[in-house]
Structure formats: structure tokens, C-alpha cells
C-alpha positions as CSV (number, residue, x, y, z in Angstrom):
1,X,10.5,8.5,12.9
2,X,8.9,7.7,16.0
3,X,9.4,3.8,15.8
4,X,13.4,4.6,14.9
5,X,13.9,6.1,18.4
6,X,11.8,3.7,20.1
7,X,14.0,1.3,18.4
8,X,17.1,3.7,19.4
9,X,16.1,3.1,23.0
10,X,15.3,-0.5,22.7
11,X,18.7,-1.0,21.6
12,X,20.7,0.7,23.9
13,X,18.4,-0.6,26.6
14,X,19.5,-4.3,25.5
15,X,23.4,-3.2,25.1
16,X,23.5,-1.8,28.3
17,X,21.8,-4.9,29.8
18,X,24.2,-7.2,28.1
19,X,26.8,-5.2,29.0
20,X,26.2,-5.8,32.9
21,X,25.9,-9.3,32.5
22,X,29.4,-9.4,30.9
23,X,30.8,-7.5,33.7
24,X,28.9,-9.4,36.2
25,X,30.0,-13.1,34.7
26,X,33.1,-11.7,34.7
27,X,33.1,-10.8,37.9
28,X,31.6,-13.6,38.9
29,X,34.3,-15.4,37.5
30,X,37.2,-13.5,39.1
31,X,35.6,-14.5,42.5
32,X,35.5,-18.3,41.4
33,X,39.2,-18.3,40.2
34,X,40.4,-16.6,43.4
35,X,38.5,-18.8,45.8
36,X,39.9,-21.9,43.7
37,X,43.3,-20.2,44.1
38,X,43.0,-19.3,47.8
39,X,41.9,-23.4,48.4
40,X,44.7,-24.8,46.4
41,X,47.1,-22.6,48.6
42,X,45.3,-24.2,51.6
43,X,45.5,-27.2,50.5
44,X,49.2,-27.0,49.8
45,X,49.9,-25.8,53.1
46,X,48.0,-28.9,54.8
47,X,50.4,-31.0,52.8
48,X,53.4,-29.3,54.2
49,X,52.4,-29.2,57.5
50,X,51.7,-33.0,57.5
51,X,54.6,-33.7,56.0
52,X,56.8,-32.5,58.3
């Protein structure tokens, strides 16, 4: 019985852990897609600017 909750804890202790990770990576991810976004907008604008 004693082993089952130790086990019990372990197991939340490892879901929870994973469970940051997801939300950091996808966090992490948000960040990355936004900052790509944000330079392509840049980018465009530098094109229009020159071209004119």
C-alpha cells in the first residue's frame, strides 16, 4: 500500500512536470510565430517604402 502512493505521487509528479513543458513549448512557440510574423510585416514595409 505504501509503494502504490509513492507511486501515486511519482506519477502526478511526472504529469505535472510534463504538463509545464507542454505549456512552456507552446508558449515558446507562440513567441517564435509572432516574432516571425512581426519581421515579415517589417520586411513588407521595407519593400513598400523602397518601392515608392
Amino acid at each position: 500500500m505504501f509503494s502504490d502512493k509513492i507511486a501515486h505521487i511519482l506519477n502526478m509528479f511526472l504529469y505535472s512536470i510534463a504538463h509545464i513543458l507542454n505549456l512552456l513549448l507552446l508558449g515558446f512557440a507562440h513567441i517564435l510565430s509572432m516574432f516571425a510574423y512581426n519581421c515579415e510585416l517589417v520586411l513588407h514595409r521595407r519593400e513598400v517604402i523602397a518601392k515608392r
